[in-house]
Structure formats: C-alpha cells, structure tokens
SERO-4910 file (N, C-alpha, C, O; in steps of 0.05 Angstrom, whole numbers):
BEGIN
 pado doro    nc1    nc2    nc3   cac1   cac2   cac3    cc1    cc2    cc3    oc1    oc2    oc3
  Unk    A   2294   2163   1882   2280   2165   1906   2250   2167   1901   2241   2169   1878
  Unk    A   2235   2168   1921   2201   2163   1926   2205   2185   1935   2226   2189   1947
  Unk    A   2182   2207   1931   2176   2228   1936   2142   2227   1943   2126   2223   1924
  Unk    A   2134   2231   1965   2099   2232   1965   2092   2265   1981   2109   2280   1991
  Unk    A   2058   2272   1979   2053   2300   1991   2031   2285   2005   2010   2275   1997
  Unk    A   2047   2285   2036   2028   2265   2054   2000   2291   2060   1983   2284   2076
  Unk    A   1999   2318   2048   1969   2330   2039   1951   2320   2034   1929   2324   2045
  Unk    A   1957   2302   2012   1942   2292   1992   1947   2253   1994   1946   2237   1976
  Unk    A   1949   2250   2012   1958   2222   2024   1923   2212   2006   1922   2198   1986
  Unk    A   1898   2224   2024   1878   2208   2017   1870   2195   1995   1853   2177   1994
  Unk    A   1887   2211   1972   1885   2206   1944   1908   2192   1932   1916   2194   1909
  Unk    A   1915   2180   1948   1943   2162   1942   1933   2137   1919   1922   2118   1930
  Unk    A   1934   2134   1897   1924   2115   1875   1957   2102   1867   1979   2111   1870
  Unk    A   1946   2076   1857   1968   2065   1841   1966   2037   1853   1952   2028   1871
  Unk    A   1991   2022   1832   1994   1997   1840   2019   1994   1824   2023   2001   1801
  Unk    A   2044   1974   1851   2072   1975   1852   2072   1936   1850   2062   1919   1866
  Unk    A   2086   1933   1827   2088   1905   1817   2119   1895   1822   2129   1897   1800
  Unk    A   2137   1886   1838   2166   1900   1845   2181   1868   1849   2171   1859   1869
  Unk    A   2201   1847   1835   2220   1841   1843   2250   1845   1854   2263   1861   1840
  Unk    A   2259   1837   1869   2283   1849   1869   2297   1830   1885   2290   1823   1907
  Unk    A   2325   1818   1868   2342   1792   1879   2363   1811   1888   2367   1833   1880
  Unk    A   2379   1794   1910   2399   1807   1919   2402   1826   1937   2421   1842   1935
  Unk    A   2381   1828   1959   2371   1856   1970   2401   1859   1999   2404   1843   2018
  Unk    A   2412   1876   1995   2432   1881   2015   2418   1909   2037   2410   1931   2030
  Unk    A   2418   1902   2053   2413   1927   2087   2434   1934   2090   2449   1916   2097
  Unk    A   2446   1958   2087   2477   1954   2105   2464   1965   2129   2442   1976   2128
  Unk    A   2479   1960   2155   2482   1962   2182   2468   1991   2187   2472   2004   2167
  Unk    A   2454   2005   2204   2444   2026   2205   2441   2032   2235   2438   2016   2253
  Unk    A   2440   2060   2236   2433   2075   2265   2411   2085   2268   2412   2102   2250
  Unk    A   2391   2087   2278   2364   2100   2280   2360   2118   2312   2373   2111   2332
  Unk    A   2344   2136   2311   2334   2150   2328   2307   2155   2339   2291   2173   2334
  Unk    A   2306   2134   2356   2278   2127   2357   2264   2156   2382   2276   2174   2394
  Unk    A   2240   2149   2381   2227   2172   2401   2233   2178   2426   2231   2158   2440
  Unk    A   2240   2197   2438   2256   2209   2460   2289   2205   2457   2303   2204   2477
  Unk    A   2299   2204   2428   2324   2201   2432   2341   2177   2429   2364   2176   2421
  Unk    A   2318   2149   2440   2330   2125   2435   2343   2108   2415   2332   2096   2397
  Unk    A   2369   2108   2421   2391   2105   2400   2380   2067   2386   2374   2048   2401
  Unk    A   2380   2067   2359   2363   2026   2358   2380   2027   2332   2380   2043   2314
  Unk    A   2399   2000   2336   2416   1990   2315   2401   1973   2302   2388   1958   2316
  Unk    A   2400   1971   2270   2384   1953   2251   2411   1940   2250   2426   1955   2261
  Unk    A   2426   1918   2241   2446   1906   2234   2437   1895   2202   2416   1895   2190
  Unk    A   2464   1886   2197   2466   1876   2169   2440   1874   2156   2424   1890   2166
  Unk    A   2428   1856   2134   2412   1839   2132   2410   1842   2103   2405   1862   2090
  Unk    A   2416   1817   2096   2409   1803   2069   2383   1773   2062   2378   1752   2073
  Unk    A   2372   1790   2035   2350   1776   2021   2359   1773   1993   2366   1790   1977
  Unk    A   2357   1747   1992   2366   1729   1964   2340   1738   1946   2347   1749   1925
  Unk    A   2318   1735   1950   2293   1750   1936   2271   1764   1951   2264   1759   1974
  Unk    A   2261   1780   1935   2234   1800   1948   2221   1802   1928   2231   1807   1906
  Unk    A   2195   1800   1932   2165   1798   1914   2149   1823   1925   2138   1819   1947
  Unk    A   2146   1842   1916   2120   1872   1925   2107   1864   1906   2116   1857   1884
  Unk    A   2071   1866   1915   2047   1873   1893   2031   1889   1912   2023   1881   1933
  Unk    A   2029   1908   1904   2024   1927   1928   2002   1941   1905   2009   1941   1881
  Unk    A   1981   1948   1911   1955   1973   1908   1950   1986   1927   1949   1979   1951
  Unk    A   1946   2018   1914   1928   2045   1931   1903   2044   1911   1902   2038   1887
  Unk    A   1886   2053   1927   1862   2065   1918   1852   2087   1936   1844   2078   1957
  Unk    A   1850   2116   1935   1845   2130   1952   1856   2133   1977   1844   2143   1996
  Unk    A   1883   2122   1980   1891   2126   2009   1895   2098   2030   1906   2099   2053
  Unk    A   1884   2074   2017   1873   2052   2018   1890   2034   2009   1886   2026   1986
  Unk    A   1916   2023   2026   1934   2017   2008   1934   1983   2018   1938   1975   2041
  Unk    A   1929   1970   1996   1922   1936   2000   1951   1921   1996   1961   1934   1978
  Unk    A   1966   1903   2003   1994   1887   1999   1977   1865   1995   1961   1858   2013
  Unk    A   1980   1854   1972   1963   1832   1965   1993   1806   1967   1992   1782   1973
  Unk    A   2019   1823   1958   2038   1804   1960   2066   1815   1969   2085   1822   1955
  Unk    A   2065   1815   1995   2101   1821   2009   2127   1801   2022   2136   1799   2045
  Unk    A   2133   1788   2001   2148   1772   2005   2178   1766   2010   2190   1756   1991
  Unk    A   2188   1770   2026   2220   1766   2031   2231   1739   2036   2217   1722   2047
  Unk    A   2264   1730   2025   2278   1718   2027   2257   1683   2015   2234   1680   2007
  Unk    A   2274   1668   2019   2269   1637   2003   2282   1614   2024   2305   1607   2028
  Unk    A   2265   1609   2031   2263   1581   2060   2297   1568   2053   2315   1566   2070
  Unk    A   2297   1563   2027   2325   1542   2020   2342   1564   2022   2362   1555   2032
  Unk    A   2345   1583   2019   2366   1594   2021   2383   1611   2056   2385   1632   2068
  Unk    A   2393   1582   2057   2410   1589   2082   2429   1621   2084   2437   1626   2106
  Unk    A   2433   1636   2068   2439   1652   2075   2425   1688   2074   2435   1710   2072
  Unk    A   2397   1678   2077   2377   1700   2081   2367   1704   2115   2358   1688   2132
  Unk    A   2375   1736   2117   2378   1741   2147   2345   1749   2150   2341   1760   2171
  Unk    A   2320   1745   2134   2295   1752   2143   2278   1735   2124   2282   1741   2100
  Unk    A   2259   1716   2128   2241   1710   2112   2218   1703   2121   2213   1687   2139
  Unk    A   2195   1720   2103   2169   1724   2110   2152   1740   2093   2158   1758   2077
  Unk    A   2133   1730   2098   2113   1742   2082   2098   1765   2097   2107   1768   2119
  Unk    A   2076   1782   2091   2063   1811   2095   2043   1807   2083   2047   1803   2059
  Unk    A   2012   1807   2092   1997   1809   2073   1975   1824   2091   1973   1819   2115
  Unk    A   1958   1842   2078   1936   1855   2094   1927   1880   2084   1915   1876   2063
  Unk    A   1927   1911   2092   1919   1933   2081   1924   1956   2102   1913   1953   2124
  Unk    A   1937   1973   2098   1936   2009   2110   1921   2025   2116   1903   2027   2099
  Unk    A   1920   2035   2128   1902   2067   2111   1910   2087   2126   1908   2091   2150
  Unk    A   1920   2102   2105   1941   2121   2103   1921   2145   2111   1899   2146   2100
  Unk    A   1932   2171   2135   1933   2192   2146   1949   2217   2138   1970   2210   2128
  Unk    A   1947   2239   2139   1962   2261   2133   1978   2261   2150   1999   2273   2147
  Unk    A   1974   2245   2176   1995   2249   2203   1997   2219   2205   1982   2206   2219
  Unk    A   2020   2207   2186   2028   2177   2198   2016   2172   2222   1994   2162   2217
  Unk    A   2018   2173   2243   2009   2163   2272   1981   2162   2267   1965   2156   2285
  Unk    A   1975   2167   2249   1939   2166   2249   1927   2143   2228   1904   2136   2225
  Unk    A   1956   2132   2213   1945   2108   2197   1936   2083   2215   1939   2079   2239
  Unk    A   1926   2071   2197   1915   2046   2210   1927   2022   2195   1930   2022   2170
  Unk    A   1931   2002   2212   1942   1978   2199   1921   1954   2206   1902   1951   2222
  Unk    A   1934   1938   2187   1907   1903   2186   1928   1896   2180   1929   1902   2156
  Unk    A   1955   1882   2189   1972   1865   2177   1962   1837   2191   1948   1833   2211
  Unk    A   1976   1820   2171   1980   1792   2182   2012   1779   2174   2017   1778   2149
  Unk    A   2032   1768   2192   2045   1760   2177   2039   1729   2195   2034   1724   2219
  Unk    A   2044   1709   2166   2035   1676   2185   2062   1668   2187   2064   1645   2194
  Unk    A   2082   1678   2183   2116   1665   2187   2124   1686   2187   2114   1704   2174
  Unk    A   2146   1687   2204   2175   1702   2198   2201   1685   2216   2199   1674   2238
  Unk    A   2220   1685   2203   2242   1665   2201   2266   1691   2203   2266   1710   2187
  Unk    A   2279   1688   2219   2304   1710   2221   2325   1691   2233   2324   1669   2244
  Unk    A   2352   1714   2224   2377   1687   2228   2380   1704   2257   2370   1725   2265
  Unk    A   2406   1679   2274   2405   1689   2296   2414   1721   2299   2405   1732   2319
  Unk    A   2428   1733   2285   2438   1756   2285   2418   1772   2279   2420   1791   2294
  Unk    A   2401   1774   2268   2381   1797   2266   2359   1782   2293   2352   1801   2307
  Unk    A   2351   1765   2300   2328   1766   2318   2348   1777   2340   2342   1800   2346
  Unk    A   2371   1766   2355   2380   1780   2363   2382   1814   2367   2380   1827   2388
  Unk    A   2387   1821   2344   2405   1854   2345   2376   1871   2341   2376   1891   2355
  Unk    A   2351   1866   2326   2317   1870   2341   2310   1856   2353   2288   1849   2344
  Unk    A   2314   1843   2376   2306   1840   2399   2274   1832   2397   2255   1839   2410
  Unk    A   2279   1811   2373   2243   1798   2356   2238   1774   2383   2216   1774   2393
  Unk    A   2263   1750   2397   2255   1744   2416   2236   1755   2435   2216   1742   2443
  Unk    A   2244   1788   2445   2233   1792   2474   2204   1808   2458   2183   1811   2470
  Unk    A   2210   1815   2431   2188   1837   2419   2163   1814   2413   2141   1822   2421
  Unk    A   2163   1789   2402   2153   1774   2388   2148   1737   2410   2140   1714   2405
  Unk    A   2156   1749   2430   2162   1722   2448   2137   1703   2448   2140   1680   2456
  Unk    A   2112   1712   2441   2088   1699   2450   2079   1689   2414   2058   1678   2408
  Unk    A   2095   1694   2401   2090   1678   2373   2113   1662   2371   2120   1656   2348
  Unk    A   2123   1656   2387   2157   1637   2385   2156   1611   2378   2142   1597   2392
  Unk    A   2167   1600   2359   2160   1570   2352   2190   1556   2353   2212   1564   2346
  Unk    A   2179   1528   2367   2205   1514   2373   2234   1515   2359   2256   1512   2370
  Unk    A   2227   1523   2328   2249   1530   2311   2255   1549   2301   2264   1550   2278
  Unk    A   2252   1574   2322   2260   1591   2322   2246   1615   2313   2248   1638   2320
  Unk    A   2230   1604   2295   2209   1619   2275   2188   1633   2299   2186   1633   2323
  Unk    A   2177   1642   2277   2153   1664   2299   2132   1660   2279   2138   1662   2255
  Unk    A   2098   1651   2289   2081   1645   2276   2058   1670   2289   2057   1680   2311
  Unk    A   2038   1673   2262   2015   1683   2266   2013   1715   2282   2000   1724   2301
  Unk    A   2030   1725   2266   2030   1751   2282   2009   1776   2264   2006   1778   2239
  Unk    A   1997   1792   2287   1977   1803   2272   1982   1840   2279   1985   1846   2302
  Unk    A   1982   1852   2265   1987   1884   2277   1960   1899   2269   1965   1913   2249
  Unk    A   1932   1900   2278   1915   1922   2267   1916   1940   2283   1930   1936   2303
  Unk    A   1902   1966   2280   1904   1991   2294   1917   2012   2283   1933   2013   2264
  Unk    A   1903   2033   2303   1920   2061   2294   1951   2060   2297   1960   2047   2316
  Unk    A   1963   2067   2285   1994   2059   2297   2006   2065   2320   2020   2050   2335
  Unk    A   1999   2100   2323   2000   2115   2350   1988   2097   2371   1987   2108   2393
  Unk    A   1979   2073   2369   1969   2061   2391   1979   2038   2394   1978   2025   2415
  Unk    A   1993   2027   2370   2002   1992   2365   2032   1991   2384   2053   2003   2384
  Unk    A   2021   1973   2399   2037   1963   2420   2055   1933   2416   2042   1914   2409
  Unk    A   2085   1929   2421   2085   1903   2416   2074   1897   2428   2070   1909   2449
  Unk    A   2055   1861   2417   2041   1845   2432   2056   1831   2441   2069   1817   2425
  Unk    A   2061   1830   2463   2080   1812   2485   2058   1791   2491   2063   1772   2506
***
C-alpha cells in the first residue's frame, strides 16, 4: 500500500515511472457525499503507462495512459496529461487536467453515466473529445 502525511502534502517530492499490463477493477460500491450510494462496475485495461513527478506539492503527469485503441477488449482508454497541486485538505487542491480522448465500452459509459456527465464532449463514435478539468476541486463541476 501507499501511505502519505497529507501534513506535509506541500513537500510531496518524487517521481513514479509505472507500467502495468493486465489491469483488472473488480466491480465496486462507493459512498459518495450525503450518503449517495455510486456503482463503479467491472473494468479492464490491457495496458497502463504512469510518469508522474512531485516537486514540492506540485505534482506534474507528464504521461497517464490507459488501455490500447486495438484492443477490443479494454473497458477505458485514454490519456491524462496536465498538473495538481496538492492541499492539506484535498478539496483545496487544484487541478489543470486535459484529457484529448477517452473511449469507454458501452458498459462502463453506461454504469458512470460519462453520456449525461460528459454529453457536451460526445463524438459521433461514441468517444468523448477535449475534456478539460482546472480548478479548485471543491468547486469543479461536471461541465455539462
């Protein structure tokens, strides 16, 4: 396991160089804020690429890469690229993401609800283009 002392978040240093084939999700239950019960379902990735840097709190994804276009049986593929910056109180980080694709099979856009969450990046084939998340998080809203 990962262990961090979000105390000392501001001094968060390092850099995570990470392959990993074969990535299995099993099915999961979550408890979102006020109680709200949110099913993740299955999801499998044939490959995943992390190159991830901190510097002071300052955490850059130079490379977040899931699943492989040819491979018909990957339930998420897409890339992540942008930078953090990490808070003692999560809700106080800030994000700069960009993702320029994400490709999900019908069972996961379905079962996250990436249609109604992601509807205004929707591309004829299903895909979702040009999606951007900056902000405090405590403030990041889906962009509908």
């Amino acid at each position: 396991g990962i262990s961090l002392d979000l105390s000392s978040i501001a001094t968060l240093s390092g850099n995570i160089a990470l392959q990993v084939k074969d990535l299995l999700i099993d099915q999961q239950s979550l408890v979102l804020g006020g109680g709200i019960p949110f099913g993740i379902p299955q999801i499998s990735i044939s490959e995943s690429h992390f190159d991830i840097s901190a510097e002071n709190g300052k955490v850059r994804i130079k490379a977040l890469k899931l699943g492989r276009a040819d491979k018909a049986s990957d339930d998420l593929i897409t890339e992540v690229i942008g930078d953090l910056t990490l808070a003692t109180d999560p809700s106080n980080s800030s994000l700069n993401l960009k993702i320029p694709t994400l490709k999900a099979s019908e069972n996961v856009r379905k079962k996250l609800f990436l249609e109604f969450a992601l509807s205004r990046y929707k591309q004829a084939d299903n895909s979702f283009s040009g999606i951007i998340l900056s902000g405090p998080v405590s403030s990041l809203k889906m962009p509908l």
